[in-house]
N, CA, C and O atoms as a CHARMM CRD file, in Angstrom:
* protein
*
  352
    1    1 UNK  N     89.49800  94.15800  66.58700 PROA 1      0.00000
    2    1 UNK  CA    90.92700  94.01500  66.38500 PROA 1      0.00000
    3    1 UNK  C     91.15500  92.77500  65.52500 PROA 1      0.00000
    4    1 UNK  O     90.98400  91.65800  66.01200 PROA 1      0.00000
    5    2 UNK  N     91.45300  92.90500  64.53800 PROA 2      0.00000
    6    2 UNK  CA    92.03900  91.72300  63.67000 PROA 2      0.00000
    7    2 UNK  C     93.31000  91.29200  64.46100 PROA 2      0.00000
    8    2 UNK  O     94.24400  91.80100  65.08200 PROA 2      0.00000
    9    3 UNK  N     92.70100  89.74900  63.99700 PROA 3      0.00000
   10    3 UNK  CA    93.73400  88.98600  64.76800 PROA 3      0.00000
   11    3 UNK  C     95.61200  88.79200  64.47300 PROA 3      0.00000
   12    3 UNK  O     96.35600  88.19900  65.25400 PROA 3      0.00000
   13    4 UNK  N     95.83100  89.12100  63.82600 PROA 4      0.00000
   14    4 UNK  CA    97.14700  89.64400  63.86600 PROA 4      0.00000
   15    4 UNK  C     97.50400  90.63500  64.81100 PROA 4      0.00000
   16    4 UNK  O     98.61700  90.60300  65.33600 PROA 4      0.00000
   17    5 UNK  N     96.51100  91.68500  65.13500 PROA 5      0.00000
   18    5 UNK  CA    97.24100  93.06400  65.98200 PROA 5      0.00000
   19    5 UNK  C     96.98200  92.06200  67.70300 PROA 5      0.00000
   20    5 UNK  O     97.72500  91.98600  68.68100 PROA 5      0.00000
   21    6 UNK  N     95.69300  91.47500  67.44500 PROA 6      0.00000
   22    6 UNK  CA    95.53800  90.54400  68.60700 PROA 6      0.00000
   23    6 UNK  C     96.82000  89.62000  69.59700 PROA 6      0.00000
   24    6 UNK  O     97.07700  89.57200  70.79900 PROA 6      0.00000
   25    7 UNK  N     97.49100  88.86900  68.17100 PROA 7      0.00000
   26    7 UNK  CA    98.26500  88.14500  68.65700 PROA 7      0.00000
   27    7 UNK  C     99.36700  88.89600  68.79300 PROA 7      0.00000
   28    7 UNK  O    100.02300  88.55400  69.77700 PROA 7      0.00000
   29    8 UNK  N    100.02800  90.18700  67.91200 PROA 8      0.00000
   30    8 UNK  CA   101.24600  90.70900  68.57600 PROA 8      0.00000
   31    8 UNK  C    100.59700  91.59500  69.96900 PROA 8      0.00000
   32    8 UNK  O    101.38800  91.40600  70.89300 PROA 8      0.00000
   33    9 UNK  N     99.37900  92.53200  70.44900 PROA 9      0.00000
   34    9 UNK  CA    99.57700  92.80900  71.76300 PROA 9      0.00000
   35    9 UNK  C     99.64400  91.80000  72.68100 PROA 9      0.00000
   36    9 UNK  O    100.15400  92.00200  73.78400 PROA 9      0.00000
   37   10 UNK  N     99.05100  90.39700  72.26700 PROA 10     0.00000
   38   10 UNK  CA    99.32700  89.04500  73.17900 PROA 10     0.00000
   39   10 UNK  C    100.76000  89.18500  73.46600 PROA 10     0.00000
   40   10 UNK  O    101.08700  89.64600  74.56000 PROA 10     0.00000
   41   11 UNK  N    101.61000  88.85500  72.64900 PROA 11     0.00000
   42   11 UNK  CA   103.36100  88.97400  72.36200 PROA 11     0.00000
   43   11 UNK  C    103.88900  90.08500  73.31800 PROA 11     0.00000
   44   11 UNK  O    104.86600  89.88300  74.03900 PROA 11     0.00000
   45   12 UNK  N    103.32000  91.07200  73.30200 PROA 12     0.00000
   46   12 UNK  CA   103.91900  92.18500  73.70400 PROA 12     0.00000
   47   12 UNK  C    103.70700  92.08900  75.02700 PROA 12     0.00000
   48   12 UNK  O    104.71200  91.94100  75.72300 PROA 12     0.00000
   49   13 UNK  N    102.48700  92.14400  75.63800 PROA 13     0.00000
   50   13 UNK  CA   102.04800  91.81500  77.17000 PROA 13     0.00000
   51   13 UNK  C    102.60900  90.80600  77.73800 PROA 13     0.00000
   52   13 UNK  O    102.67700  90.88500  78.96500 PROA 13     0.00000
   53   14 UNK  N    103.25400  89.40700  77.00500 PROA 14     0.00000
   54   14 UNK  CA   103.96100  88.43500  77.50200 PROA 14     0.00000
   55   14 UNK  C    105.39100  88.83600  77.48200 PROA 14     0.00000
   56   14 UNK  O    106.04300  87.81800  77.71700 PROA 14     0.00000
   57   15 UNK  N    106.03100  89.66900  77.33900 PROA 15     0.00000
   58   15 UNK  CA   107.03000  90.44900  76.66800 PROA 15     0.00000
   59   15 UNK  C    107.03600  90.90800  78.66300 PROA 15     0.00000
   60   15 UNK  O    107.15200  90.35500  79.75600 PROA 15     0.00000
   61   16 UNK  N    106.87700  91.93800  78.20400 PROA 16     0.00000
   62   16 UNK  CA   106.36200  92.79300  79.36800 PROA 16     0.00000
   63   16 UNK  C    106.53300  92.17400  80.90800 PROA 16     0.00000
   64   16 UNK  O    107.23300  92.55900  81.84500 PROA 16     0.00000
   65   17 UNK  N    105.75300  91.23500  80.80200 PROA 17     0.00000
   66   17 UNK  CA   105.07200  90.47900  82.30700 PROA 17     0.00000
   67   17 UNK  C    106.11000  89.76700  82.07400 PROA 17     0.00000
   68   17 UNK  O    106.70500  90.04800  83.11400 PROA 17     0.00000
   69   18 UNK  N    106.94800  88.92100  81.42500 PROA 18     0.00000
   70   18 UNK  CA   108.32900  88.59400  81.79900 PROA 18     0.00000
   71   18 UNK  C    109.25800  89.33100  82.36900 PROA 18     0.00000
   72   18 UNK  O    110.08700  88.95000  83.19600 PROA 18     0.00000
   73   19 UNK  N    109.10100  90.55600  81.86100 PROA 19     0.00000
   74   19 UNK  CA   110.52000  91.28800  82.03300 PROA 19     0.00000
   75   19 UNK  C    110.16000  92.00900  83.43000 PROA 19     0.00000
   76   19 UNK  O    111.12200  92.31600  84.13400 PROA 19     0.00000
   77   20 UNK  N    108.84500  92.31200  83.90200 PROA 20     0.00000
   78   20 UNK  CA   108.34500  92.47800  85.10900 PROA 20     0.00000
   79   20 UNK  C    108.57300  91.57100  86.14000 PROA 20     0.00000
   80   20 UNK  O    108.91800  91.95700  87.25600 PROA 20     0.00000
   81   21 UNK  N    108.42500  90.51800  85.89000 PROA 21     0.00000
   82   21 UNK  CA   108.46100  89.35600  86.39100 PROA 21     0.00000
   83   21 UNK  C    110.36100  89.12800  86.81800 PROA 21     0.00000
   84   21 UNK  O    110.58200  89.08200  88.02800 PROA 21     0.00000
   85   22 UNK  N    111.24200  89.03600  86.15400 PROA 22     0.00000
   86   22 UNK  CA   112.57900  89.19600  86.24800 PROA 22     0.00000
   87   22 UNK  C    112.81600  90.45100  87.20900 PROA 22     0.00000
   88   22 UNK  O    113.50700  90.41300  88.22700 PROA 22     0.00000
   89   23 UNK  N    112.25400  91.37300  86.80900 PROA 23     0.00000
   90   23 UNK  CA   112.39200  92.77500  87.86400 PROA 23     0.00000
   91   23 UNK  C    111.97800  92.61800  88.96800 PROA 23     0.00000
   92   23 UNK  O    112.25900  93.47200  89.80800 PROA 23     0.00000
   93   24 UNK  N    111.03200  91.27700  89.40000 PROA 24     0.00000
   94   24 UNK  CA   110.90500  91.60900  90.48500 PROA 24     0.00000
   95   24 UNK  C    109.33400  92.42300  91.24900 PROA 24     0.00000
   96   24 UNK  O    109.01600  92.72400  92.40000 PROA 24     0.00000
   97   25 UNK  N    108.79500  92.51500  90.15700 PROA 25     0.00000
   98   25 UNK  CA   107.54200  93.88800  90.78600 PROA 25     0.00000
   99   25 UNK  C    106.50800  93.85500  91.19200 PROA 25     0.00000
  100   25 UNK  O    106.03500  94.89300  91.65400 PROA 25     0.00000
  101   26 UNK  N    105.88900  92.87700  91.18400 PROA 26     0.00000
  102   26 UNK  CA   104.75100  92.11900  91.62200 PROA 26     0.00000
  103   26 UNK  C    103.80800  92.42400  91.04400 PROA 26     0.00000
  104   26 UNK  O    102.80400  92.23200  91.73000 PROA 26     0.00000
  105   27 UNK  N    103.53700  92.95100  89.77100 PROA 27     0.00000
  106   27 UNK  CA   102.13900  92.93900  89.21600 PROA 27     0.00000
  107   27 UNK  C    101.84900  91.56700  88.32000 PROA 27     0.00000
  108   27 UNK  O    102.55000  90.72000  87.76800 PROA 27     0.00000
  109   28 UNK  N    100.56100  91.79500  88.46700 PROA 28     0.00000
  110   28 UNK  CA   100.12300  90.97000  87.69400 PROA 28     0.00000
  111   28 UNK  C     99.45700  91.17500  86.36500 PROA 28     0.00000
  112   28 UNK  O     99.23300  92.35500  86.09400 PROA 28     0.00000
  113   29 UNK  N     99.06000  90.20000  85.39900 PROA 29     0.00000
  114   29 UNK  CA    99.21400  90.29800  83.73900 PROA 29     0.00000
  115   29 UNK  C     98.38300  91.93800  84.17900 PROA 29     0.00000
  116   29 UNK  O     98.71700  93.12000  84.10200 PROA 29     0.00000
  117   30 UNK  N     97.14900  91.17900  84.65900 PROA 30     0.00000
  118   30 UNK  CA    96.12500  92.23000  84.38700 PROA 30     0.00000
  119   30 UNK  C     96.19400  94.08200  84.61400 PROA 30     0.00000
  120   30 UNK  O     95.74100  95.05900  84.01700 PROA 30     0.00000
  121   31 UNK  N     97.08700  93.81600  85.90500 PROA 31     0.00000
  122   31 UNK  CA    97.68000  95.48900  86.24700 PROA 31     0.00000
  123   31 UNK  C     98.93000  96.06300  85.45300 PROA 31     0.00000
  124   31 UNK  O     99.58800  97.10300  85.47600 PROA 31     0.00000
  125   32 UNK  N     98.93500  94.81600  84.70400 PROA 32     0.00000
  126   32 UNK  CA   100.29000  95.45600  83.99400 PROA 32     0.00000
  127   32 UNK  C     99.87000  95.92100  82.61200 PROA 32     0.00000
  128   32 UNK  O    100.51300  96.78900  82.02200 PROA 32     0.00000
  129   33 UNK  N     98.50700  95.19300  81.95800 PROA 33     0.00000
  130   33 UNK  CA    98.26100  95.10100  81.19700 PROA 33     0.00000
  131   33 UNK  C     97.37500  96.62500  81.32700 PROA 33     0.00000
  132   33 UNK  O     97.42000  97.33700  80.32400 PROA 33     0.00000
  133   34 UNK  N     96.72200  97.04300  82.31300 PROA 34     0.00000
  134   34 UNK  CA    95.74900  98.20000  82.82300 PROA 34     0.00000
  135   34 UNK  C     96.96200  99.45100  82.19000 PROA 34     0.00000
  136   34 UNK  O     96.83100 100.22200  81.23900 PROA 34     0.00000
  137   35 UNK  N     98.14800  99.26500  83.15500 PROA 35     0.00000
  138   35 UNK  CA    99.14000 100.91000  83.28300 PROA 35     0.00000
  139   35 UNK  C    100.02100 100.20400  81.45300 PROA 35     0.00000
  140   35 UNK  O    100.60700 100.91500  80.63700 PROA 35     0.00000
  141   36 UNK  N     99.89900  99.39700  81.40000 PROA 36     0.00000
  142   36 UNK  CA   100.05600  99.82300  79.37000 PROA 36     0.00000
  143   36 UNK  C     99.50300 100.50000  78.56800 PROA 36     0.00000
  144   36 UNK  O    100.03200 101.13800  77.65900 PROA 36     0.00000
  145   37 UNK  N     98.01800 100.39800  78.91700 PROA 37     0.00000
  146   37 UNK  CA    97.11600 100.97000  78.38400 PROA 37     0.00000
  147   37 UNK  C     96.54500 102.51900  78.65400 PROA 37     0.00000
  148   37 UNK  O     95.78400 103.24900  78.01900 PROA 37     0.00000
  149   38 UNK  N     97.40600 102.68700  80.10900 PROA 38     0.00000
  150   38 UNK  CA    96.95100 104.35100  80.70300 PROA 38     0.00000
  151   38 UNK  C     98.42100 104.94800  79.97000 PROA 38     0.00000
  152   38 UNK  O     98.56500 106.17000  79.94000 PROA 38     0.00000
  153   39 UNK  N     99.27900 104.23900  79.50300 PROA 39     0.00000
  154   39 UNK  CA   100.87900 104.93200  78.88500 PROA 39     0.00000
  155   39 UNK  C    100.06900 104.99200  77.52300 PROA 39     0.00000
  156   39 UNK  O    100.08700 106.08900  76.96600 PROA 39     0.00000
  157   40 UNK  N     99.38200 104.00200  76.92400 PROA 40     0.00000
  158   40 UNK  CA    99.00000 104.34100  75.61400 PROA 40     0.00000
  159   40 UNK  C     97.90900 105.45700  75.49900 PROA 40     0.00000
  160   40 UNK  O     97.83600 106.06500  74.43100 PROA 40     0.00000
  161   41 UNK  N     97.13500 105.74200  76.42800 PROA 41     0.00000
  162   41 UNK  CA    96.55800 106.77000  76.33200 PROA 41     0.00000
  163   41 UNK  C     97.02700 108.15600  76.53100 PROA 41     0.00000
  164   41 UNK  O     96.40500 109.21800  76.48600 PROA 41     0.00000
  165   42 UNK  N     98.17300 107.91600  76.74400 PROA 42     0.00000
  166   42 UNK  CA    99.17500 109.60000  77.09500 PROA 42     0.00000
  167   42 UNK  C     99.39900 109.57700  78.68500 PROA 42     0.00000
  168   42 UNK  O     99.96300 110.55500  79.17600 PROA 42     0.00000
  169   43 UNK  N     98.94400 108.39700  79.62600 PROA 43     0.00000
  170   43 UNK  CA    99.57700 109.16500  81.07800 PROA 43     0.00000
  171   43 UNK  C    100.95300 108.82600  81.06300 PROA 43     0.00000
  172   43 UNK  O    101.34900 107.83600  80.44900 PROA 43     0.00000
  173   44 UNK  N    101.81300 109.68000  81.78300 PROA 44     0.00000
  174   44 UNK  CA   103.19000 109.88900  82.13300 PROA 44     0.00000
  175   44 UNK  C    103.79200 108.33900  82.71200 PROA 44     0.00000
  176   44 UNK  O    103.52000 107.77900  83.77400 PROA 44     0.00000
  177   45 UNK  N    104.48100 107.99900  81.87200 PROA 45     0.00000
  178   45 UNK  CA   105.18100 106.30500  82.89800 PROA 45     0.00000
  179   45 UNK  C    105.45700 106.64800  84.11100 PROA 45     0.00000
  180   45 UNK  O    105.05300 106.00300  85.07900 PROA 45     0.00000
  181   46 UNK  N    106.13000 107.63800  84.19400 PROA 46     0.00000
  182   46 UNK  CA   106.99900 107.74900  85.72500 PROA 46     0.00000
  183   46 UNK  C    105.85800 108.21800  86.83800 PROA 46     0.00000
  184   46 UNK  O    106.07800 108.17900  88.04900 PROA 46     0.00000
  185   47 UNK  N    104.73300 108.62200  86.31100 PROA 47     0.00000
  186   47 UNK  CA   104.27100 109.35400  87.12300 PROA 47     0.00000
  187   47 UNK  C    103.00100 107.88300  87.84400 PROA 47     0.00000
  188   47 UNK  O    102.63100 107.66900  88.99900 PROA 47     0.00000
  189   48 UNK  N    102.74300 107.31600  86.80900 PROA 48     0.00000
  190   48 UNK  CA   102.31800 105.94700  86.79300 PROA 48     0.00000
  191   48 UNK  C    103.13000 104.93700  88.26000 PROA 48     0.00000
  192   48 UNK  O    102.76400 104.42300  89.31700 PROA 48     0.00000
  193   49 UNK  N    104.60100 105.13000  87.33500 PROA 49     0.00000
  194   49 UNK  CA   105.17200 104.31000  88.60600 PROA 49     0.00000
  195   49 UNK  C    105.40400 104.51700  89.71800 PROA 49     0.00000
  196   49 UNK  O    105.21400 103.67400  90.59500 PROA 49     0.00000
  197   50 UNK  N    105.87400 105.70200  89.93500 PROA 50     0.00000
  198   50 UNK  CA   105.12000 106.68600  91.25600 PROA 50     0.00000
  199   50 UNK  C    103.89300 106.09000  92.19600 PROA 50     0.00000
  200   50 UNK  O    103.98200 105.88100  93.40500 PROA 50     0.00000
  201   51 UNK  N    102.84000 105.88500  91.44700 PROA 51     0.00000
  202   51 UNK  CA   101.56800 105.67900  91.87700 PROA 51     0.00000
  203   51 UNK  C    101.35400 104.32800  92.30600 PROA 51     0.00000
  204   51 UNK  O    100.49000 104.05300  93.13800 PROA 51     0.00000
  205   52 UNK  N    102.22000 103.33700  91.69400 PROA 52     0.00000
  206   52 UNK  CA   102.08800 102.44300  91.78400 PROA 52     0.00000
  207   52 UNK  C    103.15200 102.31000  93.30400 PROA 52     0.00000
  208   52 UNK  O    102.70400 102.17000  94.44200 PROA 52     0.00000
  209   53 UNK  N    104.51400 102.39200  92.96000 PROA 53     0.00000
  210   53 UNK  CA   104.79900 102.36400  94.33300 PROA 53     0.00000
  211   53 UNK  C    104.33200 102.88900  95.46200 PROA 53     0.00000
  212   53 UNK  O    104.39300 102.18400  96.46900 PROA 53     0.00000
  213   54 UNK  N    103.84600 104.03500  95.54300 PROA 54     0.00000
  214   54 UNK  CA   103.54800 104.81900  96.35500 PROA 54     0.00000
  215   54 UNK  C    101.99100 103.32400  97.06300 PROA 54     0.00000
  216   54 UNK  O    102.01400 103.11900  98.27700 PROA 54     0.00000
  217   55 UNK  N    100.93900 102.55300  96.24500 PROA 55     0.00000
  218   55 UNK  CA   100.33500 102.21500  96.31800 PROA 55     0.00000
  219   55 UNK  C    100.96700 100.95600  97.23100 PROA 55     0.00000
  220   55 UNK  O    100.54400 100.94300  98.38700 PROA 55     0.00000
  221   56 UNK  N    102.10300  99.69100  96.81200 PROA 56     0.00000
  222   56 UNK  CA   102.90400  99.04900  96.71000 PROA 56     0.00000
  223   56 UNK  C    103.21900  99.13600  98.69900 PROA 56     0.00000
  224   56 UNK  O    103.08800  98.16600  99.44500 PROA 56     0.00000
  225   57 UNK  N    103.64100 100.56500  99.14600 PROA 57     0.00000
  226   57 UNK  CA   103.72900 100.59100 100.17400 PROA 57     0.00000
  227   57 UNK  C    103.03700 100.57800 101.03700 PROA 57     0.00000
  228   57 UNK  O    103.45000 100.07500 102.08200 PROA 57     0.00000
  229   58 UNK  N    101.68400 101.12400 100.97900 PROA 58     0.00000
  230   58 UNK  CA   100.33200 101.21900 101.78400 PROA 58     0.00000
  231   58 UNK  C    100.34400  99.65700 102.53600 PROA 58     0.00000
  232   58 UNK  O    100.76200  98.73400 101.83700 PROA 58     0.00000
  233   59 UNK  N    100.00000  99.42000 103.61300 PROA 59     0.00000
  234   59 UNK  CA    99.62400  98.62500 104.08300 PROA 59     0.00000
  235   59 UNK  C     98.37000  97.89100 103.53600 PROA 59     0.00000
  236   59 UNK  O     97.55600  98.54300 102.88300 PROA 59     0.00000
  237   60 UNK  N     98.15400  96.44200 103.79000 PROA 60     0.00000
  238   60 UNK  CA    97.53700  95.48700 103.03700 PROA 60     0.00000
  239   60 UNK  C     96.22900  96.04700 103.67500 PROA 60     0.00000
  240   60 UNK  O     96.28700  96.24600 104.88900 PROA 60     0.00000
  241   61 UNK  N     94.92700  96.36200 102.96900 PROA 61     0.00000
  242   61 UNK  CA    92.95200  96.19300 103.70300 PROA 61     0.00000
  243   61 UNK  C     93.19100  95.30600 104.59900 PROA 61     0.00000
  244   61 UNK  O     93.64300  94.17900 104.39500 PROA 61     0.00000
  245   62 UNK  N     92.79900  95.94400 105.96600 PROA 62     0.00000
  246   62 UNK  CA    92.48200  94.81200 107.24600 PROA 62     0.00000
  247   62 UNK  C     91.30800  94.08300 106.88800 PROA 62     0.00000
  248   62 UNK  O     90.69100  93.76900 107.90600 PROA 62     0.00000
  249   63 UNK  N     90.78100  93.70800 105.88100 PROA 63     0.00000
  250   63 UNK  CA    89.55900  92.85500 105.62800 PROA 63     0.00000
  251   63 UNK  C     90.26300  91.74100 104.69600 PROA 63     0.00000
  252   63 UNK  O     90.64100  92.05700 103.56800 PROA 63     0.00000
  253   64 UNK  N     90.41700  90.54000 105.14900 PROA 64     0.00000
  254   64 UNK  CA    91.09700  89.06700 104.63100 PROA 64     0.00000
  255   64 UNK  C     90.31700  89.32100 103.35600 PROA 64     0.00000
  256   64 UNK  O     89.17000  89.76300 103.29200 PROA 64     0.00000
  257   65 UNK  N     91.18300  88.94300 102.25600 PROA 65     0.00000
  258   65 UNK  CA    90.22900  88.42400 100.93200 PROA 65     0.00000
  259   65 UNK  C     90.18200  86.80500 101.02300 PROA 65     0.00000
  260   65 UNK  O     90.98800  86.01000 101.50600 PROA 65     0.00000
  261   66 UNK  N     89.00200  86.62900 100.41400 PROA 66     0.00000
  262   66 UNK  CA    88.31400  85.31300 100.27300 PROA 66     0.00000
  263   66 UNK  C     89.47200  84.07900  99.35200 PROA 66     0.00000
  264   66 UNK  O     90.16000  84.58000  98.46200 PROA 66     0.00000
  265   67 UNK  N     89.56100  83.17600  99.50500 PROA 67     0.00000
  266   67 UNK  CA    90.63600  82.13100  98.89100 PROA 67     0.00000
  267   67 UNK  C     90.72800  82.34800  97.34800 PROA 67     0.00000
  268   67 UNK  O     91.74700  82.23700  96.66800 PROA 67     0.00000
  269   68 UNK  N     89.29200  82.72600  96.85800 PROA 68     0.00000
  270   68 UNK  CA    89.07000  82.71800  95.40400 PROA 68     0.00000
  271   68 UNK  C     89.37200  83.92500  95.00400 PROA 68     0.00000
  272   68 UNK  O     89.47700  84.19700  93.80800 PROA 68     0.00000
  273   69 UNK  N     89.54700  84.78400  95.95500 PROA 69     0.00000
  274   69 UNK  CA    90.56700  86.71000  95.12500 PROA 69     0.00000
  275   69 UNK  C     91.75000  86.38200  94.72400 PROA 69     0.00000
  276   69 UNK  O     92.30200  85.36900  95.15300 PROA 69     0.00000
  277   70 UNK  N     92.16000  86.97200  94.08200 PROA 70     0.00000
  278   70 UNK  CA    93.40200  87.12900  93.80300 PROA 70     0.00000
  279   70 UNK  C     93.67400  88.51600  94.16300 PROA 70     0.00000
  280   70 UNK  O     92.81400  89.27700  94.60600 PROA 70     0.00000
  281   71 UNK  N     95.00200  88.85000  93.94400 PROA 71     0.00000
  282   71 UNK  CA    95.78800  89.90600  94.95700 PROA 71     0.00000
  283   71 UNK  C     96.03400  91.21500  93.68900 PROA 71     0.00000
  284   71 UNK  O     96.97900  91.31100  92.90600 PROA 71     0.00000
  285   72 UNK  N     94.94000  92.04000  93.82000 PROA 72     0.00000
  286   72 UNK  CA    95.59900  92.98200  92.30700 PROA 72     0.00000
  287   72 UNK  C     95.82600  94.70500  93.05200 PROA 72     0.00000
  288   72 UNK  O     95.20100  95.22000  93.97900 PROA 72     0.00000
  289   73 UNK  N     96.68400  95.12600  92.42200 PROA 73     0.00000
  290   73 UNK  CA    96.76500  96.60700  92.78000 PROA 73     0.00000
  291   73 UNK  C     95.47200  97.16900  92.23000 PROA 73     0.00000
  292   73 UNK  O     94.98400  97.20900  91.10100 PROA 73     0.00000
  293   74 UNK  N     95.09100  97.58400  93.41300 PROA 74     0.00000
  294   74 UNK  CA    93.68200  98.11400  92.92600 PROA 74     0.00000
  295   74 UNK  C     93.82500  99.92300  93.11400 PROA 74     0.00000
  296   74 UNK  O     94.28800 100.43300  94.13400 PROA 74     0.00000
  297   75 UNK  N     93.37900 100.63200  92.04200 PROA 75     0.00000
  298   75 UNK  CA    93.87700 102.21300  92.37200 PROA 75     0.00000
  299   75 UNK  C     92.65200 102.92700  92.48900 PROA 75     0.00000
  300   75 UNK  O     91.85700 102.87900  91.55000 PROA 75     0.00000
  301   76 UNK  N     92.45900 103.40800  93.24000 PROA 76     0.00000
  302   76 UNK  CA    91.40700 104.11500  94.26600 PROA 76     0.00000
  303   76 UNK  C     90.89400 104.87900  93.68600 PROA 76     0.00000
  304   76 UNK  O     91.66300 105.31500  92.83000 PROA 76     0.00000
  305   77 UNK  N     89.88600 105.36600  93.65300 PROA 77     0.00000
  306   77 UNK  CA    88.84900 106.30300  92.15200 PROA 77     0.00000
  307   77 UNK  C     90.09200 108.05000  92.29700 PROA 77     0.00000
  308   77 UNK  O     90.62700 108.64400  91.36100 PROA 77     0.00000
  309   78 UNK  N     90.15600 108.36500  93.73500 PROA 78     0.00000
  310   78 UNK  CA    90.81200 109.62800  93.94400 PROA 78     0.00000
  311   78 UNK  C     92.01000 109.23300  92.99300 PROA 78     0.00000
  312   78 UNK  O     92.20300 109.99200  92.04200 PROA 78     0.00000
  313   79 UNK  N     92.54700 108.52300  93.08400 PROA 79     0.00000
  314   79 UNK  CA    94.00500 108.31700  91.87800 PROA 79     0.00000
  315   79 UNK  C     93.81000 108.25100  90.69600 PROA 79     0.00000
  316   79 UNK  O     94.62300 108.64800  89.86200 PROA 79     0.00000
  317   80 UNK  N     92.80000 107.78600  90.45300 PROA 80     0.00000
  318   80 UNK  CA    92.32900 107.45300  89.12700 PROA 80     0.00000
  319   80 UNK  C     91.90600 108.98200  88.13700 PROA 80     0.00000
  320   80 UNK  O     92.19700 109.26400  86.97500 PROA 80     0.00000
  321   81 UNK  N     91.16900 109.69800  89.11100 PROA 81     0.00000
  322   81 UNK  CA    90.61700 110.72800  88.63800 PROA 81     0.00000
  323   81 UNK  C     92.03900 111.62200  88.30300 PROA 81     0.00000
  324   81 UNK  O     91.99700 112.10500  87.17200 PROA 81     0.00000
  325   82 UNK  N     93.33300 111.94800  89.08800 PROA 82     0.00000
  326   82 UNK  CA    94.17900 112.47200  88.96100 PROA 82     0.00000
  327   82 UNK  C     94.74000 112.41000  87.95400 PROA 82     0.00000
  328   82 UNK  O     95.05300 113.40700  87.30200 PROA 82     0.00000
  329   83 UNK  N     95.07600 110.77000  87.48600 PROA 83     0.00000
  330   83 UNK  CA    96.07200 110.22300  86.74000 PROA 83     0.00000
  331   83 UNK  C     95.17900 110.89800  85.12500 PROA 83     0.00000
  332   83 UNK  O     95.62000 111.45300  84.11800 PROA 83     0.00000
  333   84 UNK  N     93.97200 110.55000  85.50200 PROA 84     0.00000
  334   84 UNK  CA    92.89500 111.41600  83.80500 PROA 84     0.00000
  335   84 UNK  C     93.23700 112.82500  83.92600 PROA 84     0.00000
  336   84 UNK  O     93.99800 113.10200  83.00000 PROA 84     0.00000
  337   85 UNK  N     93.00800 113.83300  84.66000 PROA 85     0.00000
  338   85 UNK  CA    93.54700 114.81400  84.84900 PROA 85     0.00000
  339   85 UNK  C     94.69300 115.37600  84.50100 PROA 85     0.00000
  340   85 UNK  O     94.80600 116.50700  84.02700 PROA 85     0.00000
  341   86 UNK  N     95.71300 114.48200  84.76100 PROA 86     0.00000
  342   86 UNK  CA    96.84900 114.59400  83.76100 PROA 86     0.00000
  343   86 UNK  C     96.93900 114.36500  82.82200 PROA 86     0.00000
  344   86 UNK  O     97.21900 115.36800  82.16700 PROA 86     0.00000
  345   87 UNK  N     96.85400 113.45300  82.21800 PROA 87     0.00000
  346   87 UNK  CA    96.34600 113.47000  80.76800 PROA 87     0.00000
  347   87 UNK  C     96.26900 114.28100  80.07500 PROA 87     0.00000
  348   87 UNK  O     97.05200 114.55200  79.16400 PROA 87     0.00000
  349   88 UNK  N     95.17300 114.89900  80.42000 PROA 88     0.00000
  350   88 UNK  CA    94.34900 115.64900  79.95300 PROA 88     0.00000
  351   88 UNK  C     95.36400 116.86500  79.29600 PROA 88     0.00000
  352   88 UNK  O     94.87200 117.83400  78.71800 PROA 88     0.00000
């Protein structure tokens, strides 16, 4: 990627994670930056955000993460495989 297209998806992802961030939604750069990239590949936004809430509600892993995790929506291979499936 030449660095021009570099620095505007930089722009754009900071774009984004602000306006996420104002909304309220709790992702972070990196999950936000993940479901940009599953919209640029053709999956459905809504169906995305769906998934994400639907995820959002699940109760937290009864296994504590360690001080040094950080907290990311993590989407489960069964979702994952779906969301390609659609696509498709």
């Amino acid at each position: 990627m030449d660095p021009e297209a570099a620095r505007t998806a930089r722009e754009s992802l900071d774009l984004a994670f602000h306006m996420s961030n104002i909304l309220d939604t709790g992702l972070d750069r990196h999950t936000l930056s993940v479901l940009i990239a599953l919209c640029d590949l053709g999956l459905n936004p809504e169906a995305l955000a769906a998934v994400v809430k639907e995820l959002q509600r699940e109760p937290p892993p009864s296994t504590p993460l360690s001080s040094s995790s950080s907290q990311r929506l993590v989407l489960p291979n069964e979702v994952c495989k779906v969301l390609i499936v659609h696509a498709g």
